[in-house]
C-alpha positions as CSV (number, residue, x, y, z in Angstrom):
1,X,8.1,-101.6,-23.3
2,X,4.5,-100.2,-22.4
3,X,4.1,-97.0,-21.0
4,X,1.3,-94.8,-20.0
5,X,-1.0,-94.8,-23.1
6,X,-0.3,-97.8,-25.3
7,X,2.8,-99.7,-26.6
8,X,6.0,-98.3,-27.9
9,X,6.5,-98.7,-31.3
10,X,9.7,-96.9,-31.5
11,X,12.8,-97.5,-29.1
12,X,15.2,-94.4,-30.4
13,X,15.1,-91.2,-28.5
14,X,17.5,-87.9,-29.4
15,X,19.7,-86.3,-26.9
16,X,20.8,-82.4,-27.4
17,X,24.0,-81.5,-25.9
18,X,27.7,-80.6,-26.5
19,X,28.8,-81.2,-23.1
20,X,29.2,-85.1,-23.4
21,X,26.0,-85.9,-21.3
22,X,25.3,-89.0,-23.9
23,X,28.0,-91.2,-22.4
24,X,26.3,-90.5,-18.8
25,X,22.9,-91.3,-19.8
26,X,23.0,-93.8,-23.1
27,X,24.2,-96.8,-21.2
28,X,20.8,-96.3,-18.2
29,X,18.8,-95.9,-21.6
30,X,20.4,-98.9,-23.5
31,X,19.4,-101.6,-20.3
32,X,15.4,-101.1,-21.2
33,X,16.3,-101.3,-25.0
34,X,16.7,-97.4,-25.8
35,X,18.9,-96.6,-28.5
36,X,20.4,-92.8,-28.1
37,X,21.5,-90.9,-30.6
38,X,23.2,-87.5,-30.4
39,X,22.1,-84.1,-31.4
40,X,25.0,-81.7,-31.5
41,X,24.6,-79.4,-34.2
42,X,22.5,-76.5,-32.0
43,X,24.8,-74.5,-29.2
44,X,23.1,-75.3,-25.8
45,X,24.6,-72.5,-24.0
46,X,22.1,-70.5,-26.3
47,X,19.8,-71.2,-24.4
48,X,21.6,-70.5,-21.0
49,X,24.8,-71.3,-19.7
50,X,26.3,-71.4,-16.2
51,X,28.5,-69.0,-16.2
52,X,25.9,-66.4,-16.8
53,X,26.9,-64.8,-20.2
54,X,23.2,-66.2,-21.3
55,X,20.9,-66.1,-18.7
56,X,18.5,-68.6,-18.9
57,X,14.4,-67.9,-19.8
58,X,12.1,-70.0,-17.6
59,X,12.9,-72.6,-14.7
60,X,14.9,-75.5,-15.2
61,X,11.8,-77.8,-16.3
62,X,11.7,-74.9,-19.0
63,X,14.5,-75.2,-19.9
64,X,15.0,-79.2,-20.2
65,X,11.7,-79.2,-22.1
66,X,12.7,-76.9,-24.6
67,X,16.1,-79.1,-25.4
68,X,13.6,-81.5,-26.0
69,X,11.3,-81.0,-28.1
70,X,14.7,-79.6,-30.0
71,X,16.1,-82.8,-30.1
72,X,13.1,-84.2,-31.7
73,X,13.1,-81.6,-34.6
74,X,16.6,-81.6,-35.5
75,X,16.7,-85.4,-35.3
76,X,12.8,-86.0,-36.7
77,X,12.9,-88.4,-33.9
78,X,9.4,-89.3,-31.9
79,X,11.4,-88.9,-28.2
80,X,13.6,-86.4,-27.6
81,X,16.3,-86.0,-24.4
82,X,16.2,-82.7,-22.6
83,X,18.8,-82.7,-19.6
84,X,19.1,-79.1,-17.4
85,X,21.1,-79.0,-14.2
86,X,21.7,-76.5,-11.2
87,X,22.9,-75.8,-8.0
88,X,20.5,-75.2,-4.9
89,X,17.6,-76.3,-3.4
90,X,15.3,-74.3,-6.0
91,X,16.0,-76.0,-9.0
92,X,16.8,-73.5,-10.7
93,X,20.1,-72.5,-12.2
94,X,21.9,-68.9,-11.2
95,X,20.0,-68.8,-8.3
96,X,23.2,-70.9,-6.0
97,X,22.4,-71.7,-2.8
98,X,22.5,-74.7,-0.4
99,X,20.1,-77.3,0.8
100,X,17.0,-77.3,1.4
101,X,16.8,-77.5,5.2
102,X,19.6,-75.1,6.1
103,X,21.1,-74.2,3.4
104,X,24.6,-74.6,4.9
105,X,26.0,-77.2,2.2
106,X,25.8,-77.6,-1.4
107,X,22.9,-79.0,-2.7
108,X,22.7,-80.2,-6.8
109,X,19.6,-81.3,-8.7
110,X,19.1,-82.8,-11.9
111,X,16.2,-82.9,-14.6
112,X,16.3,-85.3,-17.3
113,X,12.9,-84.7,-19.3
114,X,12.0,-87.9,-22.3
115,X,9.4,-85.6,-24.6
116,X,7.4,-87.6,-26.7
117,X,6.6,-85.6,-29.9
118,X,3.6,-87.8,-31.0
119,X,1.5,-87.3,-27.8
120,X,3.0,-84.0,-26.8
121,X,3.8,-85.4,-22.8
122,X,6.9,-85.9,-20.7
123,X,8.3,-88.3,-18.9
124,X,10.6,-86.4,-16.2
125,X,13.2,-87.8,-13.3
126,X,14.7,-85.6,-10.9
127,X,17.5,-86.5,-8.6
128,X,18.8,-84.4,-5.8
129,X,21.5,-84.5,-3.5
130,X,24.8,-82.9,-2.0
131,X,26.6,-84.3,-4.5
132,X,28.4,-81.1,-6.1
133,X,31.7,-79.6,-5.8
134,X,30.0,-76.0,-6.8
135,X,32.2,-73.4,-5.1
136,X,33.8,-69.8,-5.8
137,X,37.0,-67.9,-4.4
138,X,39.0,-64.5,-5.3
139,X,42.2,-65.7,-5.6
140,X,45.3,-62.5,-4.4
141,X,48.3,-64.8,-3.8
142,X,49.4,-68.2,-4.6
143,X,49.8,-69.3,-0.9
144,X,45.5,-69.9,-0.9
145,X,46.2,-71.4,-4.5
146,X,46.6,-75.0,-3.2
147,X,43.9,-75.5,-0.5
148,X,41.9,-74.2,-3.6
149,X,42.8,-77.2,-6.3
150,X,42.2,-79.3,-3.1
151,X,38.7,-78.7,-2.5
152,X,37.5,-77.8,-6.5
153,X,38.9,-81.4,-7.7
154,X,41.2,-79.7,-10.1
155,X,42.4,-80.6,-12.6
156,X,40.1,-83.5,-13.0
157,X,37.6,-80.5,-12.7
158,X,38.1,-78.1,-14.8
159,X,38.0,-74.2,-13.1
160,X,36.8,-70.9,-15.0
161,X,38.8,-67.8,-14.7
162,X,37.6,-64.2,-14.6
163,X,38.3,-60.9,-12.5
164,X,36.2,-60.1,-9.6
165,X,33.3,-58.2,-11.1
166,X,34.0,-59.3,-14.8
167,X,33.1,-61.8,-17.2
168,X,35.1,-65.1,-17.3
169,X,37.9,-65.1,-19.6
170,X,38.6,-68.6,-19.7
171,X,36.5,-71.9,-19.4
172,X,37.7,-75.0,-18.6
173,X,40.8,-74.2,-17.4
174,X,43.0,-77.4,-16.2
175,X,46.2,-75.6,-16.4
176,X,47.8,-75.0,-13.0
177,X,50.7,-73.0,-14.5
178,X,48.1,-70.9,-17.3
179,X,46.7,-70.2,-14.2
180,X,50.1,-69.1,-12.1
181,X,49.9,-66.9,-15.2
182,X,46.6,-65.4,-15.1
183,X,47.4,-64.3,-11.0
184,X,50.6,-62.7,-11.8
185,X,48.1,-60.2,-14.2
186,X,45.8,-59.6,-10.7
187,X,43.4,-60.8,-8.4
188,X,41.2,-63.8,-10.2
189,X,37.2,-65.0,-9.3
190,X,37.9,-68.7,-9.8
191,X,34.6,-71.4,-9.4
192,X,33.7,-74.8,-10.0
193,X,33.2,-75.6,-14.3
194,X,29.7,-77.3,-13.9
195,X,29.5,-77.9,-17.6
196,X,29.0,-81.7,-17.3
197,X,32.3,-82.7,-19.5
198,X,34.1,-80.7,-17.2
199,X,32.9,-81.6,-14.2
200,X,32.8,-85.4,-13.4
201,X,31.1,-84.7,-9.9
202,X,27.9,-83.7,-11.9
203,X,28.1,-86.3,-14.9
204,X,28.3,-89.1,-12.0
205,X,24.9,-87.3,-10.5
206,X,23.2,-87.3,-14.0
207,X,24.1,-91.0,-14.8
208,X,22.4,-91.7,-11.5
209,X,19.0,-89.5,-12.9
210,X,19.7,-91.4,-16.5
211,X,18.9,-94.5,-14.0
212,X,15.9,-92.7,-12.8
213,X,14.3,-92.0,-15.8
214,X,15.3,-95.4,-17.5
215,X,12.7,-96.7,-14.6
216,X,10.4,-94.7,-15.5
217,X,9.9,-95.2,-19.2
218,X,10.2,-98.9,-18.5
219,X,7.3,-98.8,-16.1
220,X,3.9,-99.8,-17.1
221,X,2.3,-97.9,-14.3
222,X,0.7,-94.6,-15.6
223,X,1.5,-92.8,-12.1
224,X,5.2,-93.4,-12.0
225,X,5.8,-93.0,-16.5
226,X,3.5,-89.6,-16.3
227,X,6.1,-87.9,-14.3
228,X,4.3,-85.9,-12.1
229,X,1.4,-87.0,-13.5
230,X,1.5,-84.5,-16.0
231,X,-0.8,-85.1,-19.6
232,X,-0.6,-89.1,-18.7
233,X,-3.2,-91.4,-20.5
234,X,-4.5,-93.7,-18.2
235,X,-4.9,-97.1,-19.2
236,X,-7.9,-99.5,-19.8
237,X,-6.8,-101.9,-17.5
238,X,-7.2,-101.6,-13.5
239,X,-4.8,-98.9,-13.1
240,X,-2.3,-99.6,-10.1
241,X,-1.8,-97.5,-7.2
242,X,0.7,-94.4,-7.3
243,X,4.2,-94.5,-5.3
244,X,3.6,-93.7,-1.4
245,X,4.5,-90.4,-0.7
246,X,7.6,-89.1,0.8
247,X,7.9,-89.4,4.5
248,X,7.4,-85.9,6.3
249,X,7.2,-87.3,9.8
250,X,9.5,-85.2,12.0
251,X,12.9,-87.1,12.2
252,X,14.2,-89.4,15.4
253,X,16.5,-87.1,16.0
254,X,15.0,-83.8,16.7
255,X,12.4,-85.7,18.8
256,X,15.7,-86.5,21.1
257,X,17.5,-83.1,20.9
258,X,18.6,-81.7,24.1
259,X,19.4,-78.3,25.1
260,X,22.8,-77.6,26.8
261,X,22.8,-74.4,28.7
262,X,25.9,-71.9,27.3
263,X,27.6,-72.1,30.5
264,X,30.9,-73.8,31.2
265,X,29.2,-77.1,32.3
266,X,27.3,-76.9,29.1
267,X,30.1,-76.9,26.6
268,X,32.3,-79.9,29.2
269,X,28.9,-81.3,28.0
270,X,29.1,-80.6,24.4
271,X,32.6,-81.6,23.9
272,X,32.1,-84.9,25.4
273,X,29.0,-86.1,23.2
274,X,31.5,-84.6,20.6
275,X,34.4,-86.8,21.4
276,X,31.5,-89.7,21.5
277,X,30.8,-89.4,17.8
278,X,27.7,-87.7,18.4
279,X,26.4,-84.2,16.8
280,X,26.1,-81.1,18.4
281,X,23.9,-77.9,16.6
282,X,25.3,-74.5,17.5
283,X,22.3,-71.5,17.1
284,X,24.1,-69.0,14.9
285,X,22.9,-66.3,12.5
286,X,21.3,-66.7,10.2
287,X,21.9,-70.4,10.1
288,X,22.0,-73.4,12.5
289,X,26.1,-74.0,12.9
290,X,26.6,-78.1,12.5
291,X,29.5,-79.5,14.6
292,X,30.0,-82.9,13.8
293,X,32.4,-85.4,14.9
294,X,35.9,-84.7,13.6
295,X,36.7,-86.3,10.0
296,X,37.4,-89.9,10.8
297,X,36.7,-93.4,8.9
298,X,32.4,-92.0,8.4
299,X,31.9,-88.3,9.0
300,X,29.4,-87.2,6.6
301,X,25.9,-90.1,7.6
302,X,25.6,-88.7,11.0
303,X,25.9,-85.4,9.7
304,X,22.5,-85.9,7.2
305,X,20.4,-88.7,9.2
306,X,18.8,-85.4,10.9
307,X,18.3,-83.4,7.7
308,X,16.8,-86.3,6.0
309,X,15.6,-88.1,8.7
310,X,17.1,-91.6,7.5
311,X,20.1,-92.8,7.5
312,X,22.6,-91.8,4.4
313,X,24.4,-94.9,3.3
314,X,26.3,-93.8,0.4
């Protein structure tokens, strides 16, 4: 397998983690010929966790590059695994916020960074994309308690447990009853686990980067292996041409939009393109208020075509 620089001579590449991240990304790895052997013996959350009793140093690149280059000197491994996660469109955990165009849904992203000890590059692949379950609540009574397992996946996501302005007191919790236990003591602040073995939302969304990155390394183009383009070799031979860039043409739809005046006539109007399946934006503040068409067999593409300006198929 060739990449940017010269030919592999070694297949193996070491993966930090105690969240459970190697049975996401081994099998993406093991389809180019990657072997992946886990690193377990150094505490991750060291080095921040999610929950914020560590606050993490740097940005999320930081932070997957310095899992890294750990994996390669616990493991004396050439390649090592870095893998960092978070929720919002900055890429950068703590800082939990929504997407990047309106920042009115949730919005993960995922770095998983190949360091290669010998040459001192990375290989990087990011992948982004609403698909997170990341959400918080102050729980008073048990009649909100259901609507709550409902929309945080619980208990096949786990739920941490604290008291509004306090540390978490319990991780993980899958429990319903534990946790009829812990209200009857007070109010709780419940949110989303987003450690990856307790959250299969996220390990789904880093199996999918794995994928990514498992491209890359397999590549024998220097623009798509260098990730980024960052301390890549280029190669003797005519080097071939980088990826075409992203798309930033204005989407179809905004070119179409229509304003409907807020009059009685206006919102007849509204509520029949409604009732049509089609989407109607109400100007709120500080955000643009989505309306789509009520849940039925495919509510969500409509709702993204004009944020991404394509459709979303999946």
């Amino acid at each position: 397998m060739p990449m940017a620089g010269g030919d592999m001579t070694e297949r193996r590449a070491a993966l930090l983690t105690r969240h459970g991240k190697h049975a996401a990304i081994a099998p993406a790895l093991a389809g180019i010929g990657w072997d992946l052997a886990l690193v377990d013996s150094f505490d991750t959350d060291s080095l921040g966790a999610f929950t914020g009793e560590t606050p993490r140093a740097g940005s999320q690149r930081d932070a997957a590059l310095a899992k890294a280059r750990l994996a390669c000197e616990l493991s004396g491994l050439r390649y090592g695994i870095g893998s960092e996660g978070s929720e919002g469109s900055e890429g950068s955990e703590g800082s939990f916020g929504g997407d990047p165009w309106l920042g009115s849904c949730g919005w993960a992203t995922e770095l998983l960074l190949c360091w290669d000890a010998e040459r001192q590059y990375a290989v990087e692949a990011w992948t982004r994309g609403p698909e997170t379950n990341f959400r918080h609540w102050t729980l008073s009574d048990l009649a909100a308690l259901p609507d709550i397992l409902r929309l945080s996946g619980f208990p096949a996501h786990g739920l941490i447990v604290g008291r509004p302005g306090d540390q978490a007191f319990h991780k993980g919790l899958t429990d319903e009853a534990a946790l009829r236990a812990h209200l009857a003591d007070g109010p709780l602040h419940l949110e989303c686990d987003m450690r990856a073995h307790r959250n299969p939302t996220r390990m789904a969304m880093i199996a999918r980067c794995a994928a990514a990155l498992a491209e890359r390394l397999a590549s024998a183009c220097p623009a798509r292996a260098a990730g980024n383009a960052r301390a890549a070799r280029p190669r003797a031979k005519k080097p071939c041409r980088r990826p075409r860039r992203r798309n930033t043409a204005i989407p179809e739809p905004w070119k179409t939009m229509k304003s409907l005046s807020p009059t009685p006539e206006g919102l007849d109007q509204a509520a029949a393109l409604l009732r049509a399946g089609e989407l109607v934006a109400v100007p709120t503040e500080p955000f643009t208020d989505w309306r789509p068409t009520p849940p039925g067999p495919t509510p969500w593409p409509p709702f993204f075509a004009p944020r991404t300006g394509r459709p979303i198929t999946r």
